[in-house]
Every structure is written in structure tokens, then in C-alpha cells.
N, C-alpha and C positions, 0 to 999 in steps of 0.2 A: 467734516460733517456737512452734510447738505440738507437743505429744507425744501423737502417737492410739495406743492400745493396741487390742489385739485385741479385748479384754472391752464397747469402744463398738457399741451398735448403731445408732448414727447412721445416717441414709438421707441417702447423702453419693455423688456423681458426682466425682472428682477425674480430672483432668490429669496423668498422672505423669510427671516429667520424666525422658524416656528420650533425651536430647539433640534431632536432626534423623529425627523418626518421630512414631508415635501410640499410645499406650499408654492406654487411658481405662477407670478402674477405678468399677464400682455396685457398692454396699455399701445392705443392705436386709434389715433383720430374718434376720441369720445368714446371707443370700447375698451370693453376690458373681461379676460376670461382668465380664470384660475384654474393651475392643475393641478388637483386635490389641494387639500386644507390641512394636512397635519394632522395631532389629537391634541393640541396645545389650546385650550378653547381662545382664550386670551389672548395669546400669542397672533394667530391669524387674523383675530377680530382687532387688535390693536394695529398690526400690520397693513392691512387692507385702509385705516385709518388714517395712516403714515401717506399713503398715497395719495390720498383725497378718493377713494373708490366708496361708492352707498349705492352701486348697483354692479350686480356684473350678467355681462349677456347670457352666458355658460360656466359653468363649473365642471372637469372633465376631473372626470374620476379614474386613475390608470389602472388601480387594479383594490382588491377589498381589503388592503392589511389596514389597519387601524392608525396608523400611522403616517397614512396617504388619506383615509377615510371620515377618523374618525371626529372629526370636529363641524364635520359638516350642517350637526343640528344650529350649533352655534352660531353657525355662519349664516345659517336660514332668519336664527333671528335679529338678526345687526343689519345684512343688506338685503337687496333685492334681488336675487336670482331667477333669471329668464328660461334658462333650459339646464339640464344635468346632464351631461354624455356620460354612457359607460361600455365595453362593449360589449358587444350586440348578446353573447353566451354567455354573460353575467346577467341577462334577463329571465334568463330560464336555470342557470346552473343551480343541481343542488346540493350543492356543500354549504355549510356552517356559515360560513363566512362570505359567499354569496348573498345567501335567504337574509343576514345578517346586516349586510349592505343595502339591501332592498328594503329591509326594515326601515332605514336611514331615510330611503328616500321616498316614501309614500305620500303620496301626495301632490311630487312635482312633475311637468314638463321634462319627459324624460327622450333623450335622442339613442339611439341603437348604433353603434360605430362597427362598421367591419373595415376589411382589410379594403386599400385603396378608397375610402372614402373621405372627400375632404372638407374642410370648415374653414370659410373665408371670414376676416374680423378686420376693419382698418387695411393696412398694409402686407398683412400677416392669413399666409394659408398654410393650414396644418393636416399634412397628410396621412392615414394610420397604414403604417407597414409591418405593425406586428402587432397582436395575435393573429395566426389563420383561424384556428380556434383556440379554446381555454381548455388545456390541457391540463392544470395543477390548482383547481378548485379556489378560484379567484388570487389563487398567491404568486410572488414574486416572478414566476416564469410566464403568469397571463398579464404581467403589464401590458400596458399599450403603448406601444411607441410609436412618436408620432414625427413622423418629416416636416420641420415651421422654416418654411420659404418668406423672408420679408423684402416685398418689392418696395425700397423707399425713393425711387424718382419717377412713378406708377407708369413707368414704357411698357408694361406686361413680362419681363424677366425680373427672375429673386436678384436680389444683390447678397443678398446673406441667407446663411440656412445654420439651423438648429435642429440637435435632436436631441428630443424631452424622451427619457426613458423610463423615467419609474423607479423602477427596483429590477431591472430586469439588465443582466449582466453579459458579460462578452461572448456567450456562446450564443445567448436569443439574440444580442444585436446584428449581432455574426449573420443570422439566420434572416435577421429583419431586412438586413441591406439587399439582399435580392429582388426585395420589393420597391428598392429603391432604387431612380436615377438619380442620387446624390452622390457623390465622390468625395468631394473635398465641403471637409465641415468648417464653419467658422465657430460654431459657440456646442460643446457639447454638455447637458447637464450628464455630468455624470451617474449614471446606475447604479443604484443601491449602497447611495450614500456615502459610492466611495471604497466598496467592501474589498474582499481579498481579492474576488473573481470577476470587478465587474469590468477591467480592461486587462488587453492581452497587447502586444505588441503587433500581431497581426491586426489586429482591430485598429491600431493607432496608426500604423502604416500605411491601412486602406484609407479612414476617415481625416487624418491630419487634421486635427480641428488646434485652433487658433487657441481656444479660451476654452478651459472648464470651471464648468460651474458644481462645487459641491453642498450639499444639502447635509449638514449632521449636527448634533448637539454639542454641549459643552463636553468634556470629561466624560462623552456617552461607555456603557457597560461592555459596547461593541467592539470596540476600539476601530471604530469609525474614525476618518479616512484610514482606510491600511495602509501601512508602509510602501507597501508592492505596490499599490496603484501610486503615490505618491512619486516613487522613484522612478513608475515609468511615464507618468505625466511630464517630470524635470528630462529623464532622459530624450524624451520626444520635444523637447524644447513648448510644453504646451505653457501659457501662463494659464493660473488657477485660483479661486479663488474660496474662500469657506465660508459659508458661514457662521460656523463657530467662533471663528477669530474676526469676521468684520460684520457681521452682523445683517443687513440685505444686501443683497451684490447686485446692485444696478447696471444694465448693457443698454446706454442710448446707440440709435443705430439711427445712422444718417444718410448720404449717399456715398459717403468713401472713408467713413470708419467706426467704428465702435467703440465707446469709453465706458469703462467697468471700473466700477467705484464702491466702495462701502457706504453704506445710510443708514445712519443709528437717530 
């Protein structure tokens, strides 16, 4: 058990466990941006707590399912949020669950994300190499995934790189990586929780990431993490971590390693 106070300026990417959703908190020399909120109202608000957070620069919305989305009222009223990203075809798209999302965020400071656009915070630049456009009416195939490069001895080269996916599985990532000069991963949040399809062996082969992070609930209905993803994570020799069973999965990143830990 660890106790992080607000006063750390640690350049740390945690996992927050907001049960069956995604809640994924950067912290970087006095900033801090969140991607999506979960629909656990509590959960994120208590989490974000945990950290010492009572503002964050941005709040980046990956894609409209409720479970990436929906807690975001909540969050409006506990901290302070700067700007909302979402991308750029969830401003106009009209399905359900778009219009539904935009409902959510009326009001705020909203940023537009397309493809190759990036967002610098602290240490940490995160680049979107997927959607080209929204294809499947704000759901699981329009997440946004984004390339997080952290330069931590600020020469201008990443030392570490991350890819935040959403819910969006080994065939968009497949597709995603074209748009990317990443090769070799160090921390990957796992896609969709972990599901049946959201890594393939080709996908592991290309990306070699070091660490995954997965995002799912207790005893969820899904049977989130799957088996398959699980046994191809071991077979690829990935370590991994849940948060069903540790609770926020903390990544300090330094100049020559990263320590992953649970924080309850």
C-alpha cells in the first residue's frame, strides 16, 4: 500500500480503478489529464482524490460508450476541468450516442482531435493515430488512440512510449499503427478491457510492449480480461497488471525505468 499525496510530482500514468470502464490518470510536473471517467460516479471522484488531483488540464474522451463516458457529469462537479478532447466526428456525428455524449458536455471548453494531432502536458506528448474518421456511431471501433511519448531527462527524445486505446481492439490497432513511428512499446493499455479480440499475436509481435495495463471490474458479466488475451500476454512474456485484483496500477517513469505497483 502506498499513500501519494498531492505535493508528489512524480510523471506517473495510473489505471484507476473505476470497476467495469476506463478511467486513465497523467500526472507531469503540476499537470494532469484524464482519459475518460468511467460511469462509476464515486469511483473516479474518490480516485482522482487518491491522487491529490482538484484540477485537470483536459479530459479526453476516447470514444461515447458510457463506460468511458459516462461519469463525466460528476467529475464536472468535484474538480476543475480546463478543456474536454473528443474527436473531431463526434462533434457533428449523428447517432444516439454521439448527440448523447455532447449532451454531457455542454457547456465546456471543447478541443476537436483528428488524426496526427498532438497534446503536449509536463513530460508527456500524446499523439492520435486513430480514428481517420468515425466509422461505427461513436462506438468501440471510433476510439481514439493515442501514441504518449514521455521525454523524462527533457533532451527532446521520448524515453518511453504508451498506447492508450480505449476499447478499440487488434484489428483498429493494426490499422492505427500505420500512423505511427512507434515500434517498440513500453506500457500498453490494453483494448477493451482485455476482451477476446483485443490482441492478436501479430499485434504483439509488432508492438513488444513491456507492461500492460488492464482496465475491468470485479466478477464483471463480460468475462473481462479473456482467457486468450491473458495467455497471449504470458506467452509474449508481457507483465500485466488489473485492476480488478490491485486496484490503481501505478507506472512512475524515470529516466531508465518504470515501477508498476497497485494503490488502494
Amino acid at each position: 500500500v502506498l499513500s501519494i499525496h498531492a505535493e508528489d510530482q512524480a510523471d506517473r500514468i495510473i489505471a484507476l480503478d473505476v470497476g467495469q470502464g476506463d478511467a486513465i490518470l497523467i500526472k507531469s510536473d503540476g499537470h494532469a489529464v484524464l482519459i475518460d471517467t468511467g460511469n462509476r460516479d464515486q469511483d473516479v471522484v474518490d480516485g482522482l482524490k487518491r491522487h491529490g488531483i482538484s484540477r485537470l488540464d483536459m479530459v479526453i474522451i476516447t470514444h461515447a460508450d458510457d463506460d468511458h463516458c459516462g461519469s463525466f457529469p460528476a467529475l464536472r462537479a468535484s474538480v476543475s476541468i480546463d478543456t474536454v478532447a473528443i474527436a473531431s466526428d463526434l462533434a457533428h456525428d449523428p447517432s444516439d450516442k454521439a448527440q448523447q455524449l455532447r449532451s454531457l458536455l455542454e457547456g465546456c471548453q471543447i478541443q476537436r482531435l483528428s488524426l496526427h494531432d498532438t497534446i503536449r502536458f509536463g513530460i508527456f506528448s500524446a499523439t492520435v493515430i486513430w480514428p481517420e474518421r468515425c466509422i461505427d456511431g461513436g462506438g468501440n471501433a471510433d476510439s481514439l488512440i493515442l501514441d504518449v511519448g514521455a521525454d523524462t531527462d527533457y533532451n527532446g527524445q521520448r524515453d518511453w512510449t504508451t498506447l492508450m486505446c480505449g476499447d478499440a481492439e487488434a484489428d483498429n490497432l493494426a490499422d492505427a499503427l500505420s500512423h505511427s513511428c512507434t515500434i517498440d512499446i513500453d506500457i500498453l493499455k490494453v483494448g477493451h478491457h482485455g476482451s477476446r479480440k483485443a490482441l492478436s499475436d501479430q499485434l504483439l509481435n509488432q508492438i513488444s510492449p513491456s507492461i500492460g495495463l488492464i482496465s475491468c471490474g470485479r466478477n464483471n458479466v463480460y468475462g473481462h480480461p479473456h482467457a486468450t488475451t491473458i495467455d497471449l500476454l504470458e506467452c509474449h512474456h508481457v507483465m500485466y497488471a488489473r485492476t480488478d485484483q490491485e486496484g490503481d496500477i501505478s507506472c512512475d517513469l524515470t529516466s531508465d525505468r518504470i515501477d508498476v505497483f497497485g494503490v488502494r
